[in-house]
VEXSEVO-611255 format. One line per field, with one value per atom (N, C-alpha, C): z, x, y; residue in one letter; atom name. Coordinates in nm, 2 decimals. Example, Ala and Ser with C-alpha at 12.3 -4.5 7.8 and 13.67 -1.06 7.14 Angstrom:
2
up = c(0.78  0.78  0.78  0.71  0.71  0.79)
east = c(1.32  1.23  1.32  1.28  1.37  1.29)
north = c(-0.57  -0.45  -0.33  -0.22  -0.11  0.00)
rest = c(a  a  a  s  s  s)
atom = c(N  CA  C  N  CA  C)
//
This chain:
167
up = c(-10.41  -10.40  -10.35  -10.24  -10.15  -10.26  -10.29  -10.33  -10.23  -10.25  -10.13  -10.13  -10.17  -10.18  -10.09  -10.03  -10.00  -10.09  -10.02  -10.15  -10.18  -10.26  -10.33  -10.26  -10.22  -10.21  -10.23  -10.26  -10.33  -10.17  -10.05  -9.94  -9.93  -9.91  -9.94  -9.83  -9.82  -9.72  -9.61  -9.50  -9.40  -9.32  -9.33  -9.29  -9.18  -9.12  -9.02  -8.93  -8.99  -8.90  -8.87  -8.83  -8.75  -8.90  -8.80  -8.92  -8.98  -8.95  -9.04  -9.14  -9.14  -9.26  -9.39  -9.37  -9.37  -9.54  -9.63  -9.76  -9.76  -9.67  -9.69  -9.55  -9.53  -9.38  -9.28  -9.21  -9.05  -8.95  -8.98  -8.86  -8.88  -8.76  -8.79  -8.79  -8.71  -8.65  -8.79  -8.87  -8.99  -9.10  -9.17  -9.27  -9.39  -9.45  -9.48  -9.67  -9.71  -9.88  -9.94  -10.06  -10.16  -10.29  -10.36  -10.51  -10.55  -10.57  -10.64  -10.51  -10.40  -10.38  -10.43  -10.39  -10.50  -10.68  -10.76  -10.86  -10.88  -10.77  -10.74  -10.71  -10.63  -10.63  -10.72  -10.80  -10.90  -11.00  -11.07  -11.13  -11.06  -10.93  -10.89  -10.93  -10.94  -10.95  -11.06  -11.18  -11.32  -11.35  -11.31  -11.35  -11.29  -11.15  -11.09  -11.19  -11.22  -11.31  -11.45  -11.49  -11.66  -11.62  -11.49  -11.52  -11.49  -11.37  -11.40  -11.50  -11.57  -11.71  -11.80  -11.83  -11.91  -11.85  -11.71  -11.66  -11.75  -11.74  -11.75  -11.92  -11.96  -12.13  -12.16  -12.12  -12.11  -12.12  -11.97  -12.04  -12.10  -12.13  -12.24  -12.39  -12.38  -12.52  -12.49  -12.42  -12.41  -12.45  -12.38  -12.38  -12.54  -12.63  -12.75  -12.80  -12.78  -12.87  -12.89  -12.76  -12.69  -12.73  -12.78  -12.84  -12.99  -13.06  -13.19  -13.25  -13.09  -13.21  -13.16  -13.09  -13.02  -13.15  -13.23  -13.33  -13.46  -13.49  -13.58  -13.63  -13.46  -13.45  -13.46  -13.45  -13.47  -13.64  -13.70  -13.86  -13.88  -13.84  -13.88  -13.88  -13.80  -13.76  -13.85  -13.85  -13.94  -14.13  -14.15  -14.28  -14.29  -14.19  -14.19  -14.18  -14.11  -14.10  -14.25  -14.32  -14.44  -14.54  -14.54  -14.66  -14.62  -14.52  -14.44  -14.51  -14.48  -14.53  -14.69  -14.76  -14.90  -14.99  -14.88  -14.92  -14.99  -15.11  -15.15  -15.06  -15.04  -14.94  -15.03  -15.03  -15.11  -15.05  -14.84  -14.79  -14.68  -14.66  -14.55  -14.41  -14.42  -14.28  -14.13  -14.07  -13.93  -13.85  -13.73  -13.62  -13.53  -13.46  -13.36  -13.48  -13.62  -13.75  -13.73  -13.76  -13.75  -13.93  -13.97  -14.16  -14.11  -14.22  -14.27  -14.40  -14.39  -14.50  -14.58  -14.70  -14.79  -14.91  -14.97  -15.09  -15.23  -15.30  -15.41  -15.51  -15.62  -15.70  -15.81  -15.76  -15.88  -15.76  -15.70  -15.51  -15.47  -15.54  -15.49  -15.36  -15.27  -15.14  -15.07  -15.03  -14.95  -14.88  -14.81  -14.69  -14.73  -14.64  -14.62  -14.47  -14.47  -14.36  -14.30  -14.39  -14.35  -14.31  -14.18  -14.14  -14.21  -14.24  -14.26  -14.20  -14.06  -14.02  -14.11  -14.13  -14.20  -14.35  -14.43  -14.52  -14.48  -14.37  -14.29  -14.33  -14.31  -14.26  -14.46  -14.50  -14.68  -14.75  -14.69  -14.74  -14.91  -15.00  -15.14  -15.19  -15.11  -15.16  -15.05  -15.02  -14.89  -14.79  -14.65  -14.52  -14.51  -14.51  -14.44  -14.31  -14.24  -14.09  -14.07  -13.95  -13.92  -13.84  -13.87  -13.80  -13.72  -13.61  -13.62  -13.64  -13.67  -13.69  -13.58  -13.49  -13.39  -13.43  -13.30  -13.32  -13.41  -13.36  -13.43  -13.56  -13.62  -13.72  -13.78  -13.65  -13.65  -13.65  -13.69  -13.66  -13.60  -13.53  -13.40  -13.47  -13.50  -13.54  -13.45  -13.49  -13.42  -13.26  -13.30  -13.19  -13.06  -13.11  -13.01  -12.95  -12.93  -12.89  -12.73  -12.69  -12.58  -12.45  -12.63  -12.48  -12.42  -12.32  -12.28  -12.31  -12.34  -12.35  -12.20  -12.18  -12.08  -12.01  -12.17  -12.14  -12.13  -12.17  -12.15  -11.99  -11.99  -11.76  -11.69  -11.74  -11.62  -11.63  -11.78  -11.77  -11.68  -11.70  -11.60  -11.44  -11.38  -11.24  -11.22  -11.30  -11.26  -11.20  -11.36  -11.32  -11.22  -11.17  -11.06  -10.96  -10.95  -10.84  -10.77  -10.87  -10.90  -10.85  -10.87  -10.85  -10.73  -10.63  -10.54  -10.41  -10.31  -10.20  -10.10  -10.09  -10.01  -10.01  -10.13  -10.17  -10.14)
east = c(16.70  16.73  16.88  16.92  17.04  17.09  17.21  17.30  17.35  17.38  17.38  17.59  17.65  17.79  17.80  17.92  17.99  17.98  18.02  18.07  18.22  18.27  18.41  18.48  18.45  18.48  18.40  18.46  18.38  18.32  18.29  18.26  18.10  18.00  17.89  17.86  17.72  17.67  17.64  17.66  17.54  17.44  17.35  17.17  17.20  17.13  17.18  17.02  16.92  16.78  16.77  16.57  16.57  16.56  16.58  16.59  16.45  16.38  16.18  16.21  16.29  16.26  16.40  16.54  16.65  16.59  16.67  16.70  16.72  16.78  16.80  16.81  16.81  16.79  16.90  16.84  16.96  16.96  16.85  16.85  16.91  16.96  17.00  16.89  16.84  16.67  16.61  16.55  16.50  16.53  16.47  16.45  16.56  16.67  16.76  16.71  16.73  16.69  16.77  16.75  16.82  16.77  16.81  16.78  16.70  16.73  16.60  16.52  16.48  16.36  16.28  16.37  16.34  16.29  16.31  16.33  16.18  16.21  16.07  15.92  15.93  15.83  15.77  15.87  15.80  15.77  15.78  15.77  15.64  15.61  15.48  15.36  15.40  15.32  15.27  15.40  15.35  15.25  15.26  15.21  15.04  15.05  14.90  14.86  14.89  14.84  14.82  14.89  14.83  14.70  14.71  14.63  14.49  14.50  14.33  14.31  14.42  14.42  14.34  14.38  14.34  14.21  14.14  14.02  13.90  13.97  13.87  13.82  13.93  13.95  13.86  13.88  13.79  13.62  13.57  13.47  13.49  13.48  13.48  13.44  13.52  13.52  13.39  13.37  13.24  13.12  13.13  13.01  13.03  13.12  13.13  13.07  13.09  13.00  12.83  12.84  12.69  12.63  12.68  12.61  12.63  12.73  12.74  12.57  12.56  12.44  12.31  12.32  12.22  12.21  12.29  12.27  12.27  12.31  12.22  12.11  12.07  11.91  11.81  11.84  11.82  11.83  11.94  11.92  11.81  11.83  11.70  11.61  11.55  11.37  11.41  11.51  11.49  11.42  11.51  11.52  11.35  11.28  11.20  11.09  11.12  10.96  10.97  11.16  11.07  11.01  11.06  11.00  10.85  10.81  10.69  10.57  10.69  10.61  10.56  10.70  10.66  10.54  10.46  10.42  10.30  10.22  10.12  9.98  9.94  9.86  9.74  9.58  9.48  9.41  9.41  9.38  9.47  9.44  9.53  9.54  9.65  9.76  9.72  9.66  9.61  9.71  9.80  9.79  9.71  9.75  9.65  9.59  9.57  9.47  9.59  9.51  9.58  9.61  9.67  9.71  9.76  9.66  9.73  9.80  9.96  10.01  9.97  9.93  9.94  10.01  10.09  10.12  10.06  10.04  9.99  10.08  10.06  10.10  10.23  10.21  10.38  10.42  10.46  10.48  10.52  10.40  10.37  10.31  10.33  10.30  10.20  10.11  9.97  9.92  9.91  9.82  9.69  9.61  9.42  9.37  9.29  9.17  9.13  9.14  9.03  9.18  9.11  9.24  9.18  9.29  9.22  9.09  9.06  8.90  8.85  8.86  8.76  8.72  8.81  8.80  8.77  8.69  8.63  8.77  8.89  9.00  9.07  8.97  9.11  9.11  9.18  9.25  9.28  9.24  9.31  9.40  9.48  9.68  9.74  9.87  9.95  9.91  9.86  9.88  10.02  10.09  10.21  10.27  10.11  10.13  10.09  10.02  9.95  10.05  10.00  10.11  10.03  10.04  9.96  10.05  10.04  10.10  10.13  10.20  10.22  10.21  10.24  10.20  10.32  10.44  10.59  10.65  10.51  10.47  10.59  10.56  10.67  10.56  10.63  10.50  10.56  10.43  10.44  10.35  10.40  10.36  10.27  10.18  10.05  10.14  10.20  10.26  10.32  10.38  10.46  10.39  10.24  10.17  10.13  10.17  10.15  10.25  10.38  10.49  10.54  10.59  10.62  10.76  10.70  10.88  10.94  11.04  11.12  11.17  11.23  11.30  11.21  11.11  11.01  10.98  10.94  10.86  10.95  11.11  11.23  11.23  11.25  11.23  11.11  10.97  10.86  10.91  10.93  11.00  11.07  11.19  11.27  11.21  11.15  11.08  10.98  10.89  10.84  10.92  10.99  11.10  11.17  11.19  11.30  11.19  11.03  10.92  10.86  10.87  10.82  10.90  10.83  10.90  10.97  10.89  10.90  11.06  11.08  11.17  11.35)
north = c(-1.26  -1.40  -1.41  -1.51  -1.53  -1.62  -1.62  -1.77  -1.85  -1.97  -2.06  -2.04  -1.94  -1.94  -1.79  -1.79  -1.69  -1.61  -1.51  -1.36  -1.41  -1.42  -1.40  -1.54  -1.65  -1.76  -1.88  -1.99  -2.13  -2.23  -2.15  -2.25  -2.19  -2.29  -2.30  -2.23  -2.13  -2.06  -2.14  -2.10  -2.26  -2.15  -2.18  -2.22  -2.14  -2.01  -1.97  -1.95  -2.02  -2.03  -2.13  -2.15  -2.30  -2.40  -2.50  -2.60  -2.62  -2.61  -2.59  -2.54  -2.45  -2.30  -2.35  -2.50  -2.47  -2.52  -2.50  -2.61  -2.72  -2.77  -2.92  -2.95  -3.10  -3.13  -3.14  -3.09  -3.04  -3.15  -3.24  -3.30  -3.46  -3.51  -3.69  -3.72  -3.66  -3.75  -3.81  -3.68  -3.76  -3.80  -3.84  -3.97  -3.92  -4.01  -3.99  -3.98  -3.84  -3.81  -3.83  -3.97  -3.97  -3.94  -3.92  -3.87  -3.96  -4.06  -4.26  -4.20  -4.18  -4.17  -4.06  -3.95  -3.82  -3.87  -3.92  -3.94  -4.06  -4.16  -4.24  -4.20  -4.11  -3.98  -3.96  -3.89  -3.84  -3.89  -4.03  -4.13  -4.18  -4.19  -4.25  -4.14  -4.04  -3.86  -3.88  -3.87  -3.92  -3.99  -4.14  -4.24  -4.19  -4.16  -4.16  -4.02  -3.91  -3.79  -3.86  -3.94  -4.05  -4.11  -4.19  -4.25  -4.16  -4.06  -4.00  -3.91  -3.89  -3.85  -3.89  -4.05  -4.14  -4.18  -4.18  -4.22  -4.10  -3.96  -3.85  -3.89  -3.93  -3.93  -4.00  -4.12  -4.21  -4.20  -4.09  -4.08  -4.00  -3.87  -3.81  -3.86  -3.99  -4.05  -4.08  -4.17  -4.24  -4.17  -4.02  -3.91  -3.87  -3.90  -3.85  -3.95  -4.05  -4.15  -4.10  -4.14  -4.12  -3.98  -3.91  -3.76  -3.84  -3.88  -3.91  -4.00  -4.11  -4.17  -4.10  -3.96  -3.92  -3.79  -3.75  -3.69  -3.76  -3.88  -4.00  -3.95  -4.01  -3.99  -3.90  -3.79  -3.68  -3.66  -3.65  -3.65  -3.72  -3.90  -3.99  -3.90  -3.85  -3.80  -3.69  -3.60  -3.48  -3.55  -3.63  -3.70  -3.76  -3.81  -3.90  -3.79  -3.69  -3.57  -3.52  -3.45  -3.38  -3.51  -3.59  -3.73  -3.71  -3.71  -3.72  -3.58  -3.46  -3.33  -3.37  -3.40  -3.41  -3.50  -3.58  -3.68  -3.59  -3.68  -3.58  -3.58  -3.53  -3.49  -3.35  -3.42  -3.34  -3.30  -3.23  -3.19  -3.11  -2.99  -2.91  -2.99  -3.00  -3.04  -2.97  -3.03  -2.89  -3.01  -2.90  -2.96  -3.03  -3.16  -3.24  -3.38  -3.30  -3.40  -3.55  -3.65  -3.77  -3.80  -3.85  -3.90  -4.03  -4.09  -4.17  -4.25  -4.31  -4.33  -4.44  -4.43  -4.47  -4.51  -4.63  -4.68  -4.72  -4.65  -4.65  -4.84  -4.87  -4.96  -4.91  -4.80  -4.73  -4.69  -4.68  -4.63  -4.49  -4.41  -4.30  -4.36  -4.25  -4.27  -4.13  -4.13  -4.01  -4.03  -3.94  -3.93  -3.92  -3.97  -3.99  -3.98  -3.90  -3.91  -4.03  -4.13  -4.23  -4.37  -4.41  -4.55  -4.66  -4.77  -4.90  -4.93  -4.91  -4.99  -4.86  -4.74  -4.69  -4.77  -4.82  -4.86  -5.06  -5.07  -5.20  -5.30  -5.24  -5.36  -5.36  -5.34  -5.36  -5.23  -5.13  -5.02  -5.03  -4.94  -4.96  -4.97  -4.94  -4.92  -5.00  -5.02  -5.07  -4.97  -4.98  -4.93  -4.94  -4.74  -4.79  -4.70  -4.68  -4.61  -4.49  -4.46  -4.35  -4.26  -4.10  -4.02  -3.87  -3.85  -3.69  -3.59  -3.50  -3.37  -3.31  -3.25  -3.19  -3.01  -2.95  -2.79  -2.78  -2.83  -2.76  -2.82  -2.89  -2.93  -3.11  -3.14  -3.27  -3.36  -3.48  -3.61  -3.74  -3.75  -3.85  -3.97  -4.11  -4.25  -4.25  -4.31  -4.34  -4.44  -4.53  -4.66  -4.59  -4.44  -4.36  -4.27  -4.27  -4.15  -4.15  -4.27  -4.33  -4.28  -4.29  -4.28  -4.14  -4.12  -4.00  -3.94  -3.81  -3.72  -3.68  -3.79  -3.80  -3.66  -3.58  -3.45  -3.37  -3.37  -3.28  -3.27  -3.38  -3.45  -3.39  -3.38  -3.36  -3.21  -3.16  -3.01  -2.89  -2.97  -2.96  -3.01  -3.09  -3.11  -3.01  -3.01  -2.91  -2.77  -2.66  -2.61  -2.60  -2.68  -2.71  -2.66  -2.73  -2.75  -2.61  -2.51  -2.42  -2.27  -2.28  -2.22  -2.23  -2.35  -2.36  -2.33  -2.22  -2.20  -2.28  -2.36  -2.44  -2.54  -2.55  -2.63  -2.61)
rest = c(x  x  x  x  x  x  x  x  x  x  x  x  x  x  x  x  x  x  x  x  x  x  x  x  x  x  x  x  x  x  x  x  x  x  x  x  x  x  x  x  x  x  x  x  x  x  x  x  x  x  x  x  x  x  x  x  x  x  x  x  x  x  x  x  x  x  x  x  x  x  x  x  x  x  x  x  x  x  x  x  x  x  x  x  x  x  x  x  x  x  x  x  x  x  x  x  x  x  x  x  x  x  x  x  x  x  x  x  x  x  x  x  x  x  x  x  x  x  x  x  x  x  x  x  x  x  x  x  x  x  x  x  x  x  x  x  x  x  x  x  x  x  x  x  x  x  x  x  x  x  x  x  x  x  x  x  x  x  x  x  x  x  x  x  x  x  x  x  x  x  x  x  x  x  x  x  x  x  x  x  x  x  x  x  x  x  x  x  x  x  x  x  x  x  x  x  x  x  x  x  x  x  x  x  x  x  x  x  x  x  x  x  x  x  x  x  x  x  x  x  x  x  x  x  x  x  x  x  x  x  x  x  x  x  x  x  x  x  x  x  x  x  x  x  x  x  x  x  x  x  x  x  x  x  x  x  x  x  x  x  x  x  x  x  x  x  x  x  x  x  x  x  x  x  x  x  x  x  x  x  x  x  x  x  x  x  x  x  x  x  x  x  x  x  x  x  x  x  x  x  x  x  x  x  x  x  x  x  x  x  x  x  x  x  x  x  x  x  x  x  x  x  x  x  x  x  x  x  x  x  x  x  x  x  x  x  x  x  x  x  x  x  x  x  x  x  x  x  x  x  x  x  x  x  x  x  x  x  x  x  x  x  x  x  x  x  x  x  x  x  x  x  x  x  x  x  x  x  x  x  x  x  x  x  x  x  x  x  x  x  x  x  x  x  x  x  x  x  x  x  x  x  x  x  x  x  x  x  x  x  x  x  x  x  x  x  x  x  x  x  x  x  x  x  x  x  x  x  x  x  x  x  x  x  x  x  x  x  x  x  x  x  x  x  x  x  x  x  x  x  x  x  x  x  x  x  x  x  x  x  x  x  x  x  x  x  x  x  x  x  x  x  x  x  x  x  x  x  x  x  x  x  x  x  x  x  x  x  x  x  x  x  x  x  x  x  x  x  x  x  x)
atom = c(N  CA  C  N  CA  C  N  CA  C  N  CA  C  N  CA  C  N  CA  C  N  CA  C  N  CA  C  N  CA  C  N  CA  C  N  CA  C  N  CA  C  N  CA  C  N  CA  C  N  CA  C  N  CA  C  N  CA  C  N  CA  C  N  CA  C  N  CA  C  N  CA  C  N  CA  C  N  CA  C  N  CA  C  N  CA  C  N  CA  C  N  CA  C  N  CA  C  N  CA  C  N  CA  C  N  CA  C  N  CA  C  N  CA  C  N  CA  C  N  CA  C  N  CA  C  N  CA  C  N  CA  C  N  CA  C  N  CA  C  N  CA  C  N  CA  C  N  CA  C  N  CA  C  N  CA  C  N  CA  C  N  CA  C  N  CA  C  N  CA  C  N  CA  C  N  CA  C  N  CA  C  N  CA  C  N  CA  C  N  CA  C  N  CA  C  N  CA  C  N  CA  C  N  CA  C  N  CA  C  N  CA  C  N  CA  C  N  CA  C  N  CA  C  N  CA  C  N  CA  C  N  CA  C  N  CA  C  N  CA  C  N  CA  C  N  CA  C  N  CA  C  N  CA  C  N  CA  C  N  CA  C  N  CA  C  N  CA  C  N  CA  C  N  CA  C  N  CA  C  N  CA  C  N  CA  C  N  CA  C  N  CA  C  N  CA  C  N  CA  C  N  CA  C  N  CA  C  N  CA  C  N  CA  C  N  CA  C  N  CA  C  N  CA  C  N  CA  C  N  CA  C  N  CA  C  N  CA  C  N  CA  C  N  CA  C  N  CA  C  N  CA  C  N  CA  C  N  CA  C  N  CA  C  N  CA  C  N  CA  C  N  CA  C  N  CA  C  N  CA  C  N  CA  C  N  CA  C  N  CA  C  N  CA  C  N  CA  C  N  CA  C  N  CA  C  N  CA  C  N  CA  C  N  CA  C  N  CA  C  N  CA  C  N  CA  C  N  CA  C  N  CA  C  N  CA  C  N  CA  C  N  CA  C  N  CA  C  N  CA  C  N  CA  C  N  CA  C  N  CA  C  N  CA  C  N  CA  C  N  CA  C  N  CA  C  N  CA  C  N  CA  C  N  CA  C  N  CA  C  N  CA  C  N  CA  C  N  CA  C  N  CA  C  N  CA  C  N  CA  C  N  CA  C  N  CA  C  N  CA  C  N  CA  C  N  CA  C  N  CA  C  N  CA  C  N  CA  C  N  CA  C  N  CA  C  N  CA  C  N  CA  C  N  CA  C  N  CA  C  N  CA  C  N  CA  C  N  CA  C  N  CA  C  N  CA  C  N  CA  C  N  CA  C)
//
């Protein structure tokens, strides 16, 4: 590394290439550098690096929420299948089998074979909802059997998608 000083005197080196390559500017021609614009620069640099800072942060936060009630929900159904498991139940559990819930008058609560129309519309205890048992031994409310698992359909596309030549 050169110093911009003479050897053994205080008179500044001067620039002895083209001016493209010099430290500081050679030419009248161009635009005259002051420090406040130097200084303004970088004050505009700052500000624009905060703010896509603060843009990225932003979501991020957002995506944190958005996983926060997406694991809520997830406890919910954990909490709601074992209550579900524990219920008393006086026949084995098969996957696909439909149960339905029952309320007793001290509010024990069981599963039965038989739905309200089995029992022609006046069930013995409170009806309080039908559920099937899945293979992975989770349960699906009768109301929700209709609807489709989203992540499941995209996982299948994908797949599809990732297997076919053509594509």
């Amino acid at each position: 590394m050169t110093s911009n000083k003479s050897k053994g005197n205080n008179t500044p080196e001067i620039h002895k290439g083209a001016g493209h390559s010099a430290p500081y500017p050679v030419s009248r021609l161009g635009a005259a550098v002051e420090l406040v614009d130097l200084a303004r620069q970088i004050q505009d640099a700052d500000q624009l690096t905060h703010a896509k800072a603060n843009a990225k942060l932003r979501i991020i936060a957002d995506q944190i929420r958005v996983l926060q009630n997406e694991a809520r929900k997830v406890l919910e159904d954990v909490k709601q299948e074992q209550d579900l498991h524990r219920v008393q139940c006086n026949f084995p559990r098969k996957p696909g089998q439909m149960c339905h819930l029952y309320r007793k008058p001290d509010g024990k609560r069981y599963f039965s074979l038989l739905s309200p129309e089995d029992w022609n519309g006046t069930p013995p205890h409170d009806y309080l909802g039908s559920f099937r048992l899945e293979a992975d031994m989770s349960w699906t409310p009768l109301d929700k059997l209709g609807e489709s698992d989203n992540s499941r359909e995209l996982v299948n596309r994908l797949l599809a998608a990732s297997f076919d030549p053509e594509r």
